[in-house]
N, C-alpha and C positions, 0 to 999 in steps of 0.2 A: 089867808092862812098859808102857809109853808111848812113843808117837809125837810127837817134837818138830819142826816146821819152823818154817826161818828163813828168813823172807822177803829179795829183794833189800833192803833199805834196811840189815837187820837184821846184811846180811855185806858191806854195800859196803866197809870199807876195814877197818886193819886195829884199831884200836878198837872196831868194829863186832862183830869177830870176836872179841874177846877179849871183850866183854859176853856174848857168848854161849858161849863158854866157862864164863863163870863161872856162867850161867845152868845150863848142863847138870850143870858139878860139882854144884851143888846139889840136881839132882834122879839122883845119882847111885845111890839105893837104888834108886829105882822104877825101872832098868835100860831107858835112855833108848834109842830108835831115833832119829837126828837128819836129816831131811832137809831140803836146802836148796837156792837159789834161784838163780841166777846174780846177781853181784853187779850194784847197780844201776845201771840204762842198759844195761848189755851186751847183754841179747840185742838191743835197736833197733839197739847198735853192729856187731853182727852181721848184722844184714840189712842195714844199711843195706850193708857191705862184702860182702854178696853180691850187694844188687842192683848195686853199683857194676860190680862183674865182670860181672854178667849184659850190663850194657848195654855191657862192653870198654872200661870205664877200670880198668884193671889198675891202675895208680900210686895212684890213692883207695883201691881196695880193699888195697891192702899197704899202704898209710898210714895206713889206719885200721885194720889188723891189729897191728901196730908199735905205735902206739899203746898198743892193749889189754895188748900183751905188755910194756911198760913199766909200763902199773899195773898188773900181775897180779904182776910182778917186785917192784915197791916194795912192794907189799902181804906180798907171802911173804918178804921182808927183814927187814923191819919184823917180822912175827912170831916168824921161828926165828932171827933171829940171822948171823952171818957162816957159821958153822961146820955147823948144819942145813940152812942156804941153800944151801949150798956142795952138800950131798948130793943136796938137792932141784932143785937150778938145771934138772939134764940132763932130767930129768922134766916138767916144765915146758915147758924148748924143747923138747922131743920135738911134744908137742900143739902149740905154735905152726911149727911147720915142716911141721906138718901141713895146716894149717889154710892155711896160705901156698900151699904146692902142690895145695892144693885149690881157693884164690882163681883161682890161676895157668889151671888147669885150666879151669875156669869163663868165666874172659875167651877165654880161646883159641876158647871154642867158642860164643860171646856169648849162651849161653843156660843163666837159672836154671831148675833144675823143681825140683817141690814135691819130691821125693825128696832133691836137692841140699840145699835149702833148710833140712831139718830136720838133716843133716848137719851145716850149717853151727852153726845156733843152737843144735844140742845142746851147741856146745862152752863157752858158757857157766855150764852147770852141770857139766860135766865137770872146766872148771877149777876153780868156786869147792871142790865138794867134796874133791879132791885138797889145797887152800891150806890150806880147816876143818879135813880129817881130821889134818894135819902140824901143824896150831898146836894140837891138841888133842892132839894126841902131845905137846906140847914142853911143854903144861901140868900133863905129869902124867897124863892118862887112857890109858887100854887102846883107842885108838881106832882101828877095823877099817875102811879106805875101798871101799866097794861099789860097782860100775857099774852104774847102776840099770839099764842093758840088758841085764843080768844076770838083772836078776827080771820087770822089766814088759814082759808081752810083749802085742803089741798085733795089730790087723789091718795090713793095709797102707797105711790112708788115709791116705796125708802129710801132714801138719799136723794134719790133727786125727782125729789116731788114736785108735781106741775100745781099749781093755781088752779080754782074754779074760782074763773071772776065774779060770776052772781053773786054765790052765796057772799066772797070776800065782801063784795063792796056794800052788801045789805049789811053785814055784821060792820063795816065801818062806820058806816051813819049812823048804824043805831047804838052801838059802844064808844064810840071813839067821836063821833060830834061831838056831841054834847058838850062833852068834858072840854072841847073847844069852846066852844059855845059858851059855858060857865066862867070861863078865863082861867084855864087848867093848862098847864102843860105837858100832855101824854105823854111818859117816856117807856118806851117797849124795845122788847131788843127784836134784831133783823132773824136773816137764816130760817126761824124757826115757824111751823105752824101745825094744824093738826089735818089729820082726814075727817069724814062724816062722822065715823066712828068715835070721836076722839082722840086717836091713837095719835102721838106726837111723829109729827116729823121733821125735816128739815127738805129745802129747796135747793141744796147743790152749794160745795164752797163758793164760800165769794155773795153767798145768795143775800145779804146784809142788802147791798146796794138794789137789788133787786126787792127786796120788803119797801123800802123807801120808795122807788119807783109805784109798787102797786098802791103803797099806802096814799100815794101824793094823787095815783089816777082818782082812785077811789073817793078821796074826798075832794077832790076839784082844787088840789092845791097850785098856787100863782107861781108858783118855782119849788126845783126839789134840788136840796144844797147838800152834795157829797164830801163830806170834813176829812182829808185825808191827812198825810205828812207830805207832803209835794204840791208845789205851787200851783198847779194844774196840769194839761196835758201838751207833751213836747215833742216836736218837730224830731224827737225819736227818743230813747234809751240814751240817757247823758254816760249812764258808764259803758256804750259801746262811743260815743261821740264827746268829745267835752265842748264842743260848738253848741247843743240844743238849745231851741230859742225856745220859749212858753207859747202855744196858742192862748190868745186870746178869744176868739171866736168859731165855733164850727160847726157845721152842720149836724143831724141826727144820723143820717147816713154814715156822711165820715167818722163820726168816733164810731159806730157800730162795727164797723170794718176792720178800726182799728184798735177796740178792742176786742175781737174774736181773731185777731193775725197777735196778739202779742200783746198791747199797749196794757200792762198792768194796773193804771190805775183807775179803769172802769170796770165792771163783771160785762160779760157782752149781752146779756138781757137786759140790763139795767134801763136803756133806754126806748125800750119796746113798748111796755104803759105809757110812757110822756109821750111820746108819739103820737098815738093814739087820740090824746087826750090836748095833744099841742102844748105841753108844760115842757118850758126849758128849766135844761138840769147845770146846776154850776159845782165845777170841779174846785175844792177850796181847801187851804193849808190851814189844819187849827195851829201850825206852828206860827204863823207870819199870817195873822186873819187880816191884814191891813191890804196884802195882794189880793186884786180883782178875779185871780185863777182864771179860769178857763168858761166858757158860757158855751152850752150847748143847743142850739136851738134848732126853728124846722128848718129855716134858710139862711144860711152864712153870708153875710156880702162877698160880691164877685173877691176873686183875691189876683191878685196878676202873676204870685209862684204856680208854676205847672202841679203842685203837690201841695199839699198839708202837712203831710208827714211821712214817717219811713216807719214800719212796726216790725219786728222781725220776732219770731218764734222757734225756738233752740228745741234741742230732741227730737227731732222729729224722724221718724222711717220712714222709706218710698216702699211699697209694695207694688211690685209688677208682676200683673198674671197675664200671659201671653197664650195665644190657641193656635193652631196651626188653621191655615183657613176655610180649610173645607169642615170645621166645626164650629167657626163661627154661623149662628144664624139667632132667627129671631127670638129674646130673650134670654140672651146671653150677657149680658147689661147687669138685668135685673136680678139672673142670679147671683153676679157677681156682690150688687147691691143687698142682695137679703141675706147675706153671708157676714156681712158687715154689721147688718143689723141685729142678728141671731146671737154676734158677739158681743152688741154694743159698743162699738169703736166708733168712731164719730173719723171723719176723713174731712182733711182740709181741701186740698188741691186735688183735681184730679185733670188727667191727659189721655186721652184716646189715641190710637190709629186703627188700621184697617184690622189689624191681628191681635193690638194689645192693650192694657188700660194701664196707667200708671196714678198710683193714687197716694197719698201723705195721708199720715196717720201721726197722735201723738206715741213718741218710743215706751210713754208709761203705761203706753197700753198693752194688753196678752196677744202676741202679734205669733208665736208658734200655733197655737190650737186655729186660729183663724185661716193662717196659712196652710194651715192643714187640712180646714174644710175647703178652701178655694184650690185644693190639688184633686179634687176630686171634678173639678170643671176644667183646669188647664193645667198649666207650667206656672209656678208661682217661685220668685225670690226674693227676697227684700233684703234693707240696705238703711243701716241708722247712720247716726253724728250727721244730719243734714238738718241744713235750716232754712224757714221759708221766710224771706224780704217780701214786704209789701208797700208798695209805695200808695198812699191814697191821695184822688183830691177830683172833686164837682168838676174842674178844668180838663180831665183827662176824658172828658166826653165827647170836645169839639175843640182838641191840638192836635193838629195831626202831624207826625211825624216824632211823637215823644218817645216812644219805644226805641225808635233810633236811638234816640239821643243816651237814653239809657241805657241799652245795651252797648253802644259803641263806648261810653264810658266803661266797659266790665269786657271790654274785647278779651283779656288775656285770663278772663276766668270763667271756670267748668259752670256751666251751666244745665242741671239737672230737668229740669221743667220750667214751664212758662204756661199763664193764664191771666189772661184778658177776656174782660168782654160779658164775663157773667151778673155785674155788678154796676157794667159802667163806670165805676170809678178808683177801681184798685188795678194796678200793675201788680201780677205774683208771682215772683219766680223761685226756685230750690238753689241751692248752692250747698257745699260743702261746711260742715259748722267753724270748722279751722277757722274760713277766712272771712265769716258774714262782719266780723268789726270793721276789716280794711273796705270788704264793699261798701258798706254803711256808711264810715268815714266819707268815701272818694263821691257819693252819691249826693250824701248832704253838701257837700261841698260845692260840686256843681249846681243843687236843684237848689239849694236856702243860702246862698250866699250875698244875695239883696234882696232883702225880704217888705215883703206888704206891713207897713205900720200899719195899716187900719185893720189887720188880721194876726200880726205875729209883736210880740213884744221884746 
């Protein structure tokens, strides 16, 4: 059995959806589990027409509901036909009339909460899976459509709901086997699941790739295939480099690094279930399904580049809270850290010395109120348009001397921070946003310029 998801791009319309149809016929022995994405743009077009209500312009928000419901309409036309259409139409409007008197509901009381909020956006993968599950009926397959708040059940933190694996994985065996089992093909969308309560929630953008991971642990699946628009994962960002080569192989380590530093085409939990469960996840183009994309697994063969890849991450602020020293003492750390926490800001980097701590933070985040509570323990300033480079690779464990090498490449550039060593395997340093293209360029250049064929393609 195998875990398929189709990313937004991969079900935006309705050629999208029939690629991936044909994509699943063909992995139709290894009794495919299919989860997928809300088609793309929609979940932004979903908040955006929640926040419209929130703030009581009702007219935007059913205009841009209306909207959706007209390409969800073309889409599911375009696939099944006059005569399918016709069965599925009332289906359809059901969810959007739904979704209307819940806009409605929203403006009337001019306020969104995060409970609403996942309500709303959940309904982007509720639709696309319902449009896949009926166009892969019409193609011929045994296809079984599953509400994925049927099986993931989560706590209650709105938006970015954690997982209870017991409960998930009981509710997978006993809803979603079978239907394997029967020679069905589950198609349920990502993103979304409930709490105990049943209250709908979602797991955090990006969380698609993440549903697929728990859905693959959960039922012991042999591989979990990520269907993106990109051939798999590269030796960096092609539009800060036009050099990127494709990896072809790499550890669970390295892409986890490298997606939580940047590498957009994994969510950075996604590979945390497979782990666990030692299921390798492959990175796949439903554009070009004939490329092998990217395999992630638990151990990479040695590779002989000092790096894997380069990941960098834009917007980023430094925040530095500095004490003068006769008030530094014991748990001063920690309040610095439950200050962080109190706001939920999540920190990439962080650098000590004896007086001061210097830490990265994303710029999307509320970095005044924050900074406001950390002026009550020190000197607090911060500092955005900075970006952090991460170099990853299993090799930078036991090369000694690489740091040199890398930084004497960047001699003539500001270097904001530096961190080694927490990870074992990422080089990470800050730099200025202006120039992360030219470092990126001048890096790849020296570190992937004879590359490992039995690792890089």
């Amino acid at each position: 059995m195998i875990v398929m998801k189709f990313g937004g791009t991969s079900v935006q319309d309705a050629r999208a959806i029939e690629r991936a149809g044909a994509i699943v016929t063909g992995r139709l022995e290894q009794r495919p589990v299919v989860v997928v994405s809300a088609m793309a743009k929609v979940t932004d077009q979903l908040l955006a027409m929640a926040r419209a209500a929130g703030a009581g312009d009702r007219k935007t928000a059913l205009k841009l509901c209306r909207s959706l419901q007209e390409r969800h309409y073309n889409t599911a036309g375009e696939l099944l036909g006059t005569a399918l259409f016709t069965q599925f139409h009332g289906d359809l409007g059901a969810d959007f009339e739904t979704l209307e008197e819940l806009l409605r509901g929203i403006a009337a009381v001019g306020e969104l909460t995060p409970r609403t909020t996942d309500y709303v956006s959940a309904f982007g993968e509720i639709l696309s899976s319902k449009i896949v599950a009926a166009a892969f009926s019409a193609l011929g397959m045994k296809s079984a459509l599953v509400d994925s708040r049927d099986w993931l059940v989560t706590d209650s933190a709105h938006m970015r709901a954690a997982p209870l694996f017991e409960e998930t994985n009981q509710r997978l065996q006993s809803r979603v086997a079978p239907l394997v089992a029967a020679g069905k093909v589950p198609v349920m969308g990502g993103f979304i699941g409930s709490s105990k309560a049943g209250i709908t929630t979602t797991i955090g953008r990006g969380g698609s790739d993440y549903s697929a991971a728990i859905a693959g642990a959960g039922l012991g699946a042999e591989r979990i295939e990520i269907w993106t628009d990109v051939d798999g994962m590269m030796t960096t960002d092609p539009r800060l480099c036009a050099d990127a080569r494709r990896i072809k192989v790499i550890s669970f380590d390295e892409a986890a690094e490298l997606a939580y530093f940047g590498a957009k085409v994994l969510h950075p939990a996604t590979v945390l279930p497979a782990v666990q469960k030692n299921i390798p996840v492959y990175i796949l183009n439903s554009g070009n399904p004939e490329c092998e994309g990217t395999r992630i697994t638990a151990r990479a063969p040695r590779c002989r580049n000092s790096f894997k890849a380069i990941a960098v991450k834009k917007r980023i602020t430094i925040v530095d809270v500095a004490a003068p020293r006769m008030q530094l003492a014991h748990g001063f750390l920690s309040s610095i850290f439950a200050a962080f926490d109190r706001h939920r800001v999540a920190v990439d980097v962080v650098s000590t010395s004896e007086v001061s701590v210097s830490l990265t933070v994303d710029s999307n985040e509320s970095i005044p109120p924050l900074a406001a509570d950390l002026a009550k323990l020190a000197d607090v300033k911060y500092e955005g348009r900075k970006a952090i480079v991460c170099l990853v690779g299993e090799n930078l464990r036991d090369t000694p001397g690489i740091a040199a090498r890398v930084f004497g490449e960047l001699a003539d550039v500001k270097i904001r921070m530096i961190s080694q060593g927490a990870s074992e395997i990422n080089l990470t340093f800050v730099v200025e946003e202006d120039v992360v293209s030219d470092v990126v360029q001048r890096l790849h250049k020296t570190f992937f310029s004879d590359l490992d064929p039995e690792v890089f393609a």
